[in-house]
Short mmCIF file of the C-alpha atoms (twelve columns), coordinates in Angstrom:
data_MODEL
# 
_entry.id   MODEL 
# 
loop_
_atom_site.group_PDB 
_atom_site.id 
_atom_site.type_symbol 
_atom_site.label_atom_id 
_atom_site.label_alt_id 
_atom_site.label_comp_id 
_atom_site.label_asym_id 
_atom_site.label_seq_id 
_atom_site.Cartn_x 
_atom_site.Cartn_y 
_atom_site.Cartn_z 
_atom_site.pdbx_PDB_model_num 
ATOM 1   C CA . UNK A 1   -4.725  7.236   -17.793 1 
ATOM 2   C CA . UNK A 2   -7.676  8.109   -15.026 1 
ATOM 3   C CA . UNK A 3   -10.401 7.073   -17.971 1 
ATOM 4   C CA . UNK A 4   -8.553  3.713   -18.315 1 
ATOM 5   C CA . UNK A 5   -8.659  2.692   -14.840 1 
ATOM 6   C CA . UNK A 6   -12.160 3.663   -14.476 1 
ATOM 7   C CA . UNK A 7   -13.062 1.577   -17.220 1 
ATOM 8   C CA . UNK A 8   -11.473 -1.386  -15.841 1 
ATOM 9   C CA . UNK A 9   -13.256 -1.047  -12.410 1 
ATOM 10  C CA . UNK A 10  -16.506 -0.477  -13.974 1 
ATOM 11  C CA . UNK A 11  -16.041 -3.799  -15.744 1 
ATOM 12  C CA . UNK A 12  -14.697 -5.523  -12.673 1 
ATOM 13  C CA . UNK A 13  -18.013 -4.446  -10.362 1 
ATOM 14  C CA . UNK A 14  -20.354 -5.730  -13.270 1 
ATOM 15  C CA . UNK A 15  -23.230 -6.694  -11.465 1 
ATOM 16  C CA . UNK A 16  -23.272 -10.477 -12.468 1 
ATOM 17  C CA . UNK A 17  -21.749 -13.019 -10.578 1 
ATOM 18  C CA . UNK A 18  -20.805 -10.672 -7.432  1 
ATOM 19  C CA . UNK A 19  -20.163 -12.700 -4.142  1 
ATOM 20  C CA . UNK A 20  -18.254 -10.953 -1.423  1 
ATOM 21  C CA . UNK A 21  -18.038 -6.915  -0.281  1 
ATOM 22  C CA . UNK A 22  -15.815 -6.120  2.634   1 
ATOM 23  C CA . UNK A 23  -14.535 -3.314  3.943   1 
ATOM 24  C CA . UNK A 24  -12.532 -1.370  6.779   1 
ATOM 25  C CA . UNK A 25  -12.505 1.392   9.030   1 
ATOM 26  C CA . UNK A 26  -9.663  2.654   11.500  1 
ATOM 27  C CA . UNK A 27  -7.211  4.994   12.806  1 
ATOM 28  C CA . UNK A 28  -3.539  4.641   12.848  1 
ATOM 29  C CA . UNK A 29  -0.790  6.584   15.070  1 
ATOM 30  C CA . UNK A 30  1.199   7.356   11.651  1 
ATOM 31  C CA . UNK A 31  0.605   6.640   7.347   1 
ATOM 32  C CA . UNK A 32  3.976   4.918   6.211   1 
ATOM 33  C CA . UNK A 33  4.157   4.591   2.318   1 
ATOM 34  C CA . UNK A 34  6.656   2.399   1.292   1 
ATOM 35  C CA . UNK A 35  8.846   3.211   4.730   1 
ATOM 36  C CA . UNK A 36  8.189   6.805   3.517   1 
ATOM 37  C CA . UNK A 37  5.768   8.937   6.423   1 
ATOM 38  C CA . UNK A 38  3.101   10.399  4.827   1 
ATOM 39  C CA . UNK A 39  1.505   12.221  7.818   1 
ATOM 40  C CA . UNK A 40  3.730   12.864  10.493  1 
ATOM 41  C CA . UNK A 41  0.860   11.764  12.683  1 
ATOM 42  C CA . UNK A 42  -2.201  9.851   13.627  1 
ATOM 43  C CA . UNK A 43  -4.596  8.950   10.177  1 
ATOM 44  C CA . UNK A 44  -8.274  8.327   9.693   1 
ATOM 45  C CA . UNK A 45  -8.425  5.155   7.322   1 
ATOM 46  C CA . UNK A 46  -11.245 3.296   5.107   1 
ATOM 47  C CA . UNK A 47  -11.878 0.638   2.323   1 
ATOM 48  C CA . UNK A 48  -14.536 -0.745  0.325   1 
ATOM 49  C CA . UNK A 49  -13.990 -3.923  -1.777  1 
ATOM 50  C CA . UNK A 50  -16.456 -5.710  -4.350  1 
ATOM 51  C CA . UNK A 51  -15.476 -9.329  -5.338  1 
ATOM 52  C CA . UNK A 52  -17.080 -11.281 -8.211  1 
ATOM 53  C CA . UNK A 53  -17.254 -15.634 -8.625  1 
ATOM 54  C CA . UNK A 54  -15.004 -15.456 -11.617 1 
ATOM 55  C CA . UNK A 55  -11.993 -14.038 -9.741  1 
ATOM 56  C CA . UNK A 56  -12.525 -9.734  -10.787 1 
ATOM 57  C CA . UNK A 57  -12.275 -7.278  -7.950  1 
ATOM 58  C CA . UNK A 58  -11.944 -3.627  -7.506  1 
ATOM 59  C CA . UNK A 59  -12.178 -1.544  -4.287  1 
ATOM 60  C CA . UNK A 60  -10.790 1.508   -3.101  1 
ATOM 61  C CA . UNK A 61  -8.554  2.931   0.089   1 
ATOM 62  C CA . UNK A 62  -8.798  6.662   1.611   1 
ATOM 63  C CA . UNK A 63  -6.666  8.400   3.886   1 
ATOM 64  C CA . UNK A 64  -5.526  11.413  4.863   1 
ATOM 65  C CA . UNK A 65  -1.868  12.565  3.627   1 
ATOM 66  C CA . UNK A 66  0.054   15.928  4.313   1 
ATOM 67  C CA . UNK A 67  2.518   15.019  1.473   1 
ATOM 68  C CA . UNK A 68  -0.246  16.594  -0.765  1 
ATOM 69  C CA . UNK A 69  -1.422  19.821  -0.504  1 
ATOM 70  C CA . UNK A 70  -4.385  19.333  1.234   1 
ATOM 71  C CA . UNK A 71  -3.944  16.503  2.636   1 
ATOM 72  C CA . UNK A 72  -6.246  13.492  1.050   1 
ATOM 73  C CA . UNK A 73  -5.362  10.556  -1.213  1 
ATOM 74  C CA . UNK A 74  -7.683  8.077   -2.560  1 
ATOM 75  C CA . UNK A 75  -6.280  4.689   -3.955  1 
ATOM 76  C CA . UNK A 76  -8.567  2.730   -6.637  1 
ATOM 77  C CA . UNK A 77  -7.620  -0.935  -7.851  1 
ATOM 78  C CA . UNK A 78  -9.363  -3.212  -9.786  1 
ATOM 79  C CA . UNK A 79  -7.691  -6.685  -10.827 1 
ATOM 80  C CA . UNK A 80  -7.797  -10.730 -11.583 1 
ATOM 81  C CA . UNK A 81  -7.154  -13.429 -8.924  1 
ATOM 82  C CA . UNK A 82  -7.137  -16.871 -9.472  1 
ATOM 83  C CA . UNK A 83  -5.897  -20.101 -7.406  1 
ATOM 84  C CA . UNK A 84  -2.954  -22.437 -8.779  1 
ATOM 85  C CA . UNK A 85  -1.631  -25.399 -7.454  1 
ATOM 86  C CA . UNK A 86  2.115   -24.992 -6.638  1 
ATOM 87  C CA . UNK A 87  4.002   -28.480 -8.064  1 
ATOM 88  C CA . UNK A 88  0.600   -30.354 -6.757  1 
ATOM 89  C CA . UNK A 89  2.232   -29.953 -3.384  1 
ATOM 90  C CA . UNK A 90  0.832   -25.951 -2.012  1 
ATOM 91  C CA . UNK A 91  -2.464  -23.836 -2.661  1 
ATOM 92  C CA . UNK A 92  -1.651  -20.166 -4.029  1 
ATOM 93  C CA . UNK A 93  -3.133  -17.874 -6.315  1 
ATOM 94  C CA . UNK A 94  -2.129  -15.708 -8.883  1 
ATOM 95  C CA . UNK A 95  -2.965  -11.912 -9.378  1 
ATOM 96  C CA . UNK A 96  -2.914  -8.768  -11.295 1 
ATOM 97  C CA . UNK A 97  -4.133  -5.549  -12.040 1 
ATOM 98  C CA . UNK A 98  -3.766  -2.200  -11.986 1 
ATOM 99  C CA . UNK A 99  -4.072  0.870   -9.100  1 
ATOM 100 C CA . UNK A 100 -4.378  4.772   -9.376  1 
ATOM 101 C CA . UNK A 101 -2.887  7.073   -6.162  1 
ATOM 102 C CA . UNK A 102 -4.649  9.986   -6.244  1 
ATOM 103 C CA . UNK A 103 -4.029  12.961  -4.193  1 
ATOM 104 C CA . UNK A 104 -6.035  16.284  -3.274  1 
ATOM 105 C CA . UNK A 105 -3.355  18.521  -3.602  1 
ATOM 106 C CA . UNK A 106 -0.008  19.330  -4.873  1 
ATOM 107 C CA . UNK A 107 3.655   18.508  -3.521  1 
ATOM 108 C CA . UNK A 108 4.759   21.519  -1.341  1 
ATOM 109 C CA . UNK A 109 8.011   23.096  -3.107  1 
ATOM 110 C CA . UNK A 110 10.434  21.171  -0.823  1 
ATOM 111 C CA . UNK A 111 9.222   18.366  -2.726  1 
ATOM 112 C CA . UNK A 112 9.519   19.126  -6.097  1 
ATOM 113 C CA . UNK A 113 6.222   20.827  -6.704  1 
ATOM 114 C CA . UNK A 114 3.513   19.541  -9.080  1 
ATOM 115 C CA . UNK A 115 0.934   16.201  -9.018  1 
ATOM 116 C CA . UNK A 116 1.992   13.451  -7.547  1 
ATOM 117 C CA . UNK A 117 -0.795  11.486  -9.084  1 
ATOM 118 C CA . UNK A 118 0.464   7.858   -11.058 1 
ATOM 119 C CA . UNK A 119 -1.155  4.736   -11.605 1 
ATOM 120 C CA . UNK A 120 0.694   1.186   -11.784 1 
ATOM 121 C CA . UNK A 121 0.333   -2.435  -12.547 1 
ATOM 122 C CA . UNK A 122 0.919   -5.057  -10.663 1 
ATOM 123 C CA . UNK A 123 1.651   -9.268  -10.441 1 
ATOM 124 C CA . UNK A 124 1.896   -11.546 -7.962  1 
ATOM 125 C CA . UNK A 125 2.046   -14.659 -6.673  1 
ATOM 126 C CA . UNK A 126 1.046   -16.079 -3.410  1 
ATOM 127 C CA . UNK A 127 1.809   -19.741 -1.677  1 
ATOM 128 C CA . UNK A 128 0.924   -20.524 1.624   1 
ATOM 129 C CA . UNK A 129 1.773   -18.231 4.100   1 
ATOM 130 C CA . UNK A 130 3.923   -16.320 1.522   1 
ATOM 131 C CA . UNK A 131 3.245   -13.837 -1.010  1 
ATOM 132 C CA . UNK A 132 5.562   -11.848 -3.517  1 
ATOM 133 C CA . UNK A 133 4.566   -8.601  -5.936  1 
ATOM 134 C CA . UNK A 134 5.945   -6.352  -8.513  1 
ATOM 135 C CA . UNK A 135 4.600   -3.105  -9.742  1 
ATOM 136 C CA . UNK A 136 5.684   -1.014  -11.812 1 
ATOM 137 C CA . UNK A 137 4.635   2.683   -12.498 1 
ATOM 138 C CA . UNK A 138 5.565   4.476   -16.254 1 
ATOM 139 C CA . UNK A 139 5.380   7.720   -14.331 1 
ATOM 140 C CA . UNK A 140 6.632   6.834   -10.637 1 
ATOM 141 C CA . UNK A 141 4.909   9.262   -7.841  1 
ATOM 142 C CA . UNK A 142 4.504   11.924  -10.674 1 
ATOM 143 C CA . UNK A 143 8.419   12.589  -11.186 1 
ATOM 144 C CA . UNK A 144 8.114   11.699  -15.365 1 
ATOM 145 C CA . UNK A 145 10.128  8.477   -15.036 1 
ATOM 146 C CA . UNK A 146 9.274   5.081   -14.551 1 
ATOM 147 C CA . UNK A 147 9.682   3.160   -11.198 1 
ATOM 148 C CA . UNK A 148 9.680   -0.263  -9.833  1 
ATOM 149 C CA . UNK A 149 8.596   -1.775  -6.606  1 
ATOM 150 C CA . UNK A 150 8.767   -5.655  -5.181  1 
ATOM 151 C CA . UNK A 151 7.832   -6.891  -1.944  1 
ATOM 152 C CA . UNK A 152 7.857   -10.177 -0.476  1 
ATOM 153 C CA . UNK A 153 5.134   -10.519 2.946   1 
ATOM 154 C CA . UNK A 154 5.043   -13.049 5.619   1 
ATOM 155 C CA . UNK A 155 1.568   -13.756 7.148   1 
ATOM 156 C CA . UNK A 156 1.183   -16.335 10.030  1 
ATOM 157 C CA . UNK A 157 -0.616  -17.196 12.841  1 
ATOM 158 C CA . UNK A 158 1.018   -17.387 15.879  1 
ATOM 159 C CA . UNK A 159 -0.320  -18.188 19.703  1 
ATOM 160 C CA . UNK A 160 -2.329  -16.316 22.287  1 
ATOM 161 C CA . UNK A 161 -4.126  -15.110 19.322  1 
ATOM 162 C CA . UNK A 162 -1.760  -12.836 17.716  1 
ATOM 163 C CA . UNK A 163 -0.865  -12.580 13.946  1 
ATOM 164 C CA . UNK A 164 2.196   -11.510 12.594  1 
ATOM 165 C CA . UNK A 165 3.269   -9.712  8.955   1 
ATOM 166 C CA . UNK A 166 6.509   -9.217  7.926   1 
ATOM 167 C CA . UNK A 167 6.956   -7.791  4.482   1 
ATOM 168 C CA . UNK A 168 10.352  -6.339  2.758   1 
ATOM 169 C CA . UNK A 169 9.938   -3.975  -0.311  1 
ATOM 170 C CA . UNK A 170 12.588  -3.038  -2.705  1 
ATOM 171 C CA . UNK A 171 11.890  0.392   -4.983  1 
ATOM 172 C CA . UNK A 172 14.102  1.346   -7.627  1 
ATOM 173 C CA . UNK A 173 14.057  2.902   -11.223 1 
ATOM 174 C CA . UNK A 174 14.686  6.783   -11.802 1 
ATOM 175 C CA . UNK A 175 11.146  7.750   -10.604 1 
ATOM 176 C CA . UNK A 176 11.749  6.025   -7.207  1 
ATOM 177 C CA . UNK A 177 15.139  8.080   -7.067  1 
ATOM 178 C CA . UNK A 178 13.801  11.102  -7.864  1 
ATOM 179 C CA . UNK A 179 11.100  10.906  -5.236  1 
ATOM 180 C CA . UNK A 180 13.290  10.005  -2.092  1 
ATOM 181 C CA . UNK A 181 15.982  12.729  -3.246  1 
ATOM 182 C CA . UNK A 182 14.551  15.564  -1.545  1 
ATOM 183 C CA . UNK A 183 14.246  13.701  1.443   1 
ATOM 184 C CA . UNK A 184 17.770  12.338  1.742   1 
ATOM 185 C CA . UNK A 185 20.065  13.636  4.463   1 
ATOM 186 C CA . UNK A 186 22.651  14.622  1.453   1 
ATOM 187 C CA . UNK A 187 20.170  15.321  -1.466  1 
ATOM 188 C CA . UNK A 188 21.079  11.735  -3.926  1 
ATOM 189 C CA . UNK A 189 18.124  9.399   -4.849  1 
ATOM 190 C CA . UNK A 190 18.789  6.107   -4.481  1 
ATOM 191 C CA . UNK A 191 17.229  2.530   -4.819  1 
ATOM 192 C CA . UNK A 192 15.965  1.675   -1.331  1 
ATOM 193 C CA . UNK A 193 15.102  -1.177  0.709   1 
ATOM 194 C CA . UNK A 194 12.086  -0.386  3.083   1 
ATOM 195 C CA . UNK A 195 10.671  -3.109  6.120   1 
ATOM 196 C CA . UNK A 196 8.159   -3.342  8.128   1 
ATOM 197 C CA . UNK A 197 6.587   -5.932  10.952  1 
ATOM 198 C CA . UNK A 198 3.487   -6.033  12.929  1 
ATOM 199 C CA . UNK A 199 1.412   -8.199  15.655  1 
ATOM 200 C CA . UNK A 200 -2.120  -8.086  15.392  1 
ATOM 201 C CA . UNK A 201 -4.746  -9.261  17.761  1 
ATOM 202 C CA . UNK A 202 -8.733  -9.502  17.616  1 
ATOM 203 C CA . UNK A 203 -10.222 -7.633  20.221  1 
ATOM 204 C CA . UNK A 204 -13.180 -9.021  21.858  1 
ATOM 205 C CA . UNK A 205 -15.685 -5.891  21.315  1 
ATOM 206 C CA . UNK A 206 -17.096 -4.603  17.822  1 
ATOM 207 C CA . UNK A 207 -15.301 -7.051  16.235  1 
ATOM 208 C CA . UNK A 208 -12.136 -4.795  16.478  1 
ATOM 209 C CA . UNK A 209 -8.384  -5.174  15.363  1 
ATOM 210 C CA . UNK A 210 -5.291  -3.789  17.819  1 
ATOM 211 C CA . UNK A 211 -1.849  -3.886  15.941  1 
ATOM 212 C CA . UNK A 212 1.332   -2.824  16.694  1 
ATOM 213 C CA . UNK A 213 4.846   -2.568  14.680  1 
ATOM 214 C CA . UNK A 214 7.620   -1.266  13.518  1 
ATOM 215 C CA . UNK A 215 8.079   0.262   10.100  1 
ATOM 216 C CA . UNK A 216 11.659  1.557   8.515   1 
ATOM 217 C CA . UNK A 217 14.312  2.207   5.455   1 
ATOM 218 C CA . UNK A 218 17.794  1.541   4.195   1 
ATOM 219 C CA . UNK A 219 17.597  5.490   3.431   1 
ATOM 220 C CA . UNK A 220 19.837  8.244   4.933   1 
ATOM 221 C CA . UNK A 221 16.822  10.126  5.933   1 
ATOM 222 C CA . UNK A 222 17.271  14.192  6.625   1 
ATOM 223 C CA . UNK A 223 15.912  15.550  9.704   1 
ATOM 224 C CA . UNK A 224 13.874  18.211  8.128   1 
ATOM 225 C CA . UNK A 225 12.184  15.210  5.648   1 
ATOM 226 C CA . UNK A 226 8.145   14.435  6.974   1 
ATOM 227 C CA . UNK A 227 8.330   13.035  9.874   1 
ATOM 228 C CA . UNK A 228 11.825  13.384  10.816  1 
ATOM 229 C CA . UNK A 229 15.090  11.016  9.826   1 
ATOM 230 C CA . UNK A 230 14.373  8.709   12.869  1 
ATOM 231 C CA . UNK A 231 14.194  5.369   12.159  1 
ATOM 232 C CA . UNK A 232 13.062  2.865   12.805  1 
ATOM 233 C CA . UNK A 233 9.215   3.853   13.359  1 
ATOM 234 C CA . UNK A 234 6.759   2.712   16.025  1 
ATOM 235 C CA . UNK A 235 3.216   2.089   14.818  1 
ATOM 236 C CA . UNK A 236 -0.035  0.912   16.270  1 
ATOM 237 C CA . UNK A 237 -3.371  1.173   15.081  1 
ATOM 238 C CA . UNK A 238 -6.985  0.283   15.409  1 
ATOM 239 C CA . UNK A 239 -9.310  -1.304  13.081  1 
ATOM 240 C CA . UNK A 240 -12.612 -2.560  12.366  1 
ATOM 241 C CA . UNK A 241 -13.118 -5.080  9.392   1 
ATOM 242 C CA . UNK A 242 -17.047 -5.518  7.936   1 
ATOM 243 C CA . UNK A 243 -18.810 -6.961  4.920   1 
ATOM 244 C CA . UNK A 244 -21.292 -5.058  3.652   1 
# 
């Protein structure tokens, strides 16, 4: 699986026809997966993107994660974009590709034990302020069944500066149950809805982002899962976007 996706990165950061590298740096007070808290607590954060002319990218996203043993996970991507015209009448573009998670260590016991290592592909579609996805994962979070995920995001401007996303994800499929069972209040995996929305304004030093939100789930949440069943979640964080 790993050889597959390193293949298709390689081919996607071909040195011809490259026009664009970007990339990120920043803490945040608390790593949400998918509504699910991966740290309990503040995270260091990075990316590094590489986009070619013809529409091929790759990149990858580190973090720091206590859901794995020792605490590290490393997302690579590598994909297709191109723009459509929606019914003559709205700019989009259409994309898709495929990501690895990986992770440093093992799930602690609580959680079922073993890699949680799993690579997906994706699709989606975006119009205007808009955008909708589907992945899908043959071997969801490492549980040895398949999973799905959709998510619909809202990006706009609004005044004084400020931005807002809005995005709502649905994950189901037996690998998504089996991964939020351990951390339900009464032990059942379920499909689950998860939300999240944030303001984000441009600072006027180092080119830096502030954000703030709030991040949540549809799940029963047990106490003793990370970061407690309290929901919803307050989030900030602090970023600085480059191109290199």
């Amino acid at each position: 699986m790993w050889r597959r996706l390193a293949w298709i990165l390689l081919l996607a950061t071909a040195p011809a026809g490259a026009d664009w590298r970007s990339g990120s740096a920043g803490i945040v007070s608390d790593y949400l997966f998918r509504g699910l808290d991966q740290t309990n607590g503040p995270a260091l954060q990075g990316s590094l993107d590489y986009v070619r002319d013809s529409g091929l990218y790759a990149g990858g996203w580190a973090s720091n994660n206590r859901s794995a043993g020792s605490g590290g996970e490393l997302d690579l991507y590598g994909g297709y974009s191109r723009p459509v015209n929606l019914f003559g009448l709205v700019g989009g573009s259409l994309d898709a590709g495929v990501q690895g998670y990986l992770y440093s260590g093992e799930r602690g016991p609580a959680l079922g034990g073993g890699s949680q290592d799993f690579a997906e592909l994706y699709a989606g579609l975006s119009a205007g302020p808009a955008s909708l996805r589907a992945s899908f994962a043959p071997d969801y979070a490492g549980r040895n069944a398949a999973g799905w995920y959709l998510q619909g995001t809202i990006r706009y401007p609004l005044w004084w500066g400020l931005k807002l996303r809005a995005s709502l994800g649905w994950g189901l499929g037996p690998g998504v149950q089996r991964q939020v069972a351990p951390l339900t209040d009464d032990g059942r995996g379920r499909p689950y809805l998860d939300y999240a929305l944030r303001l984000t304004y441009g600072l006027p030093w180092w080119s830096l982002d502030a954000w703030a939100g709030v991040a949540g789930t549809s799940l029963p949440l047990a106490g003793s899962a990370m970061g407690g069943g309290d929901q919803p979640k307050f989030l900030a964080g602090l970023v600085k976007n480059f191109d290199w």
